[in-house]
C-alpha positions as CSV (number, residue, x, y, z in Angstrom):
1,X,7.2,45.6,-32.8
2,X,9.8,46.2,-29.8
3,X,12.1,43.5,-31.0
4,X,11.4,45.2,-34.9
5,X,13.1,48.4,-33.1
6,X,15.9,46.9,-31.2
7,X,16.8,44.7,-34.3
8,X,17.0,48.1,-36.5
9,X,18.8,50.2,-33.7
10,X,21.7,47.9,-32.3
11,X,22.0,45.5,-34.8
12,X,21.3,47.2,-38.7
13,X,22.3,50.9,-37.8
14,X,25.0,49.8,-35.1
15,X,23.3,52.4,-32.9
16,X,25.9,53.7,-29.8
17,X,28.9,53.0,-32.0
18,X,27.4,54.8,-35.3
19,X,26.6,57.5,-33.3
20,X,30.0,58.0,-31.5
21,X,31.5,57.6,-35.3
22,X,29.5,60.6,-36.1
23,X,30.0,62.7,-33.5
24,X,33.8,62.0,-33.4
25,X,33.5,62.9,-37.0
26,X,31.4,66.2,-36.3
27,X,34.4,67.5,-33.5
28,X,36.4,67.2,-36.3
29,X,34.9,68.9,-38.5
30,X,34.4,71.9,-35.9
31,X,38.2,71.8,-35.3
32,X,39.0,71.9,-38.9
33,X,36.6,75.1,-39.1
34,X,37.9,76.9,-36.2
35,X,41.7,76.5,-37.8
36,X,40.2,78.0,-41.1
37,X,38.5,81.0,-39.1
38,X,42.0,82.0,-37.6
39,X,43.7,81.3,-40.6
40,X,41.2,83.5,-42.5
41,X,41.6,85.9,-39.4
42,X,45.4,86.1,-40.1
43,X,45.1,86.7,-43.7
44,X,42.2,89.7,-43.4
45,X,44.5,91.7,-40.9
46,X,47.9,90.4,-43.0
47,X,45.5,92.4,-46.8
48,X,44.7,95.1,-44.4
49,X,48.1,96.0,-43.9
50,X,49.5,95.3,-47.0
51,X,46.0,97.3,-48.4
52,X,47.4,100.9,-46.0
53,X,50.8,100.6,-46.9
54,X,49.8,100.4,-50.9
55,X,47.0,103.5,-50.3
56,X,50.1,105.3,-48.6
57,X,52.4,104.8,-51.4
58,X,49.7,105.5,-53.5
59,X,49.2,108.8,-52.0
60,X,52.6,109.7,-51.5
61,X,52.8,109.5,-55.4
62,X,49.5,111.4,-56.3
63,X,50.9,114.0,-54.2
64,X,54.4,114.4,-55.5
65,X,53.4,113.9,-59.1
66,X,50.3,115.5,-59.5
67,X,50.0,118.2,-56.7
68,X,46.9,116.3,-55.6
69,X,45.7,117.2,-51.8
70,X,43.1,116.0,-49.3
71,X,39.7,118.1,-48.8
72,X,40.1,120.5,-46.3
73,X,43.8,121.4,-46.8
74,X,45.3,124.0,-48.4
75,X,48.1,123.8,-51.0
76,X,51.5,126.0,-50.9
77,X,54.1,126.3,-53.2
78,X,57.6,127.7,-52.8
79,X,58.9,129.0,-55.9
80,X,62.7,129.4,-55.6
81,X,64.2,133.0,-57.2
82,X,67.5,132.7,-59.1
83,X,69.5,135.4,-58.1
């Protein structure tokens, strides 16, 4: 039964060398994750900036085209006399 087990560990299933092949090819995989996470990193804060700049616009227009306001604030308007 022992020479059964070593015959199917070193010899079919190539055991130390299969098992650095796998690990090597798990680091990899690790690596290739971590890139992705600060890549995705990047792009969240890159939308997140892009996303304030648009709501400012956005709000600048609503403000100046529809006399829109914010809760809380009170709304004046200068009306100009002609002489």
């Amino acid at each position: 039964m022992l020479a059964t087990l070593i015959r199917q560990n070193f010899f079919i299933n190539q055991f130390p060398g299969a098992l650095t092949e796998k690990q090597s090819i798990v680091n990899k995989e690790i690596q290739t994750n971590q890139a992705l996470n600060e890549e995705n990193i990047i792009k969240q804060i890159e939308l997140k900036a892009e996303s304030a700049a648009n709501m400012e616009i956005l709000e600048s227009q609503a403000r100046y085209r529809f006399g829109l306001i914010k809760d809380g604030e009170t709304y004046h308007q200068i009306t100009r006399q002609n002489p």
